[in-house]
C-alpha positions in Angstrom: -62.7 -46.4 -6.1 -63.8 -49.8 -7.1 -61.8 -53.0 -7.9 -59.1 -50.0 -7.9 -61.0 -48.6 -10.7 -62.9 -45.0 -10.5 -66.4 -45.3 -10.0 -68.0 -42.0 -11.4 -71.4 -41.3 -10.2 -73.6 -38.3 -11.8 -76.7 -37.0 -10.5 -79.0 -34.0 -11.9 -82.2 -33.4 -10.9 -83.8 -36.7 -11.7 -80.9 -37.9 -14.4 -78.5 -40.0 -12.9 -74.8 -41.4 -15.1 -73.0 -43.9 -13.8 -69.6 -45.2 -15.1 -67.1 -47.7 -14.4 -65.1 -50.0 -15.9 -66.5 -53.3 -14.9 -70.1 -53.7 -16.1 -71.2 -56.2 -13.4 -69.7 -53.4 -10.5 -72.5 -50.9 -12.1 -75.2 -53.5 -12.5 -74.4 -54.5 -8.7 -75.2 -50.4 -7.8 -78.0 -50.2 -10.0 -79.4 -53.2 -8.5 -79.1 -52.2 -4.7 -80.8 -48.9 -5.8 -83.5 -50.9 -7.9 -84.1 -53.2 -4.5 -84.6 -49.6 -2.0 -87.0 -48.5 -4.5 -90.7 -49.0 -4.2 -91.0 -48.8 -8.5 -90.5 -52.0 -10.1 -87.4 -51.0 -11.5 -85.8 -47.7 -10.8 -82.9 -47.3 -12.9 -81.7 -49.1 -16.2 -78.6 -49.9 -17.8 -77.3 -48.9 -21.4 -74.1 -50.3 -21.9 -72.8 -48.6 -24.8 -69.5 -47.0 -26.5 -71.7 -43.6 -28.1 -74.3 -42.7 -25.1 -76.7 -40.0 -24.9 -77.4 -38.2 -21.9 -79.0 -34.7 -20.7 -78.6 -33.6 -24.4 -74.8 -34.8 -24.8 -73.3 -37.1 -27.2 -70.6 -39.0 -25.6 -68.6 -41.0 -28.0 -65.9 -43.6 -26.2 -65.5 -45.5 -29.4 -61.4 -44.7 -30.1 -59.5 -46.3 -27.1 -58.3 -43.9 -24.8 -60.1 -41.0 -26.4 -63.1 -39.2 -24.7 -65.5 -36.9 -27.7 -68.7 -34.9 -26.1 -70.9 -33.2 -28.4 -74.3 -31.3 -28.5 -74.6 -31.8 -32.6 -77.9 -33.4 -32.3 -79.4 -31.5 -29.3 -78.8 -28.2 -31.0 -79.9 -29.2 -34.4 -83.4 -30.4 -32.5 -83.3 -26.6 -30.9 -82.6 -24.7 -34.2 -85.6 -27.0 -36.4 
């Protein structure tokens, strides 16, 4: 918990997702991992309501309403 706000934190292999409601909490994470890294610049930000991750669609864009897909991921596995 941040700002009393869940901070969710994914990690897979070398995928990482990180969420919170406050963009300038996840910037602040992203930086201090950005600043232990020897690369230039580590990990990025995509601030967005549709995001794709890992093969998932996640569409945040109806208030209060979570959709996850694989539409596109599938359709590239099947062509």
């Amino acid at each position: 918990m941040i700002n009393g706000q869940q901070c969710i934190f994914i990690w897979r292999t070398d995928d990482i997702k990180l969420s919170h409601l406050e963009k300038k909490v996840a910037e602040d994470i992203i930086a201090q991992f950005n600043k232990k890294s020897s690369k230039e610049s580590l990990l990025t930000t995509t601030v967005s309501r549709v995001l794709e991750y890992l093969g998932l669609t996640m569409d945040y864009s109806k208030k209060g309403k979570g959709k996850i897909s694989m539409y596109k991921y599938i359709k590239k596995m099947l062509c």
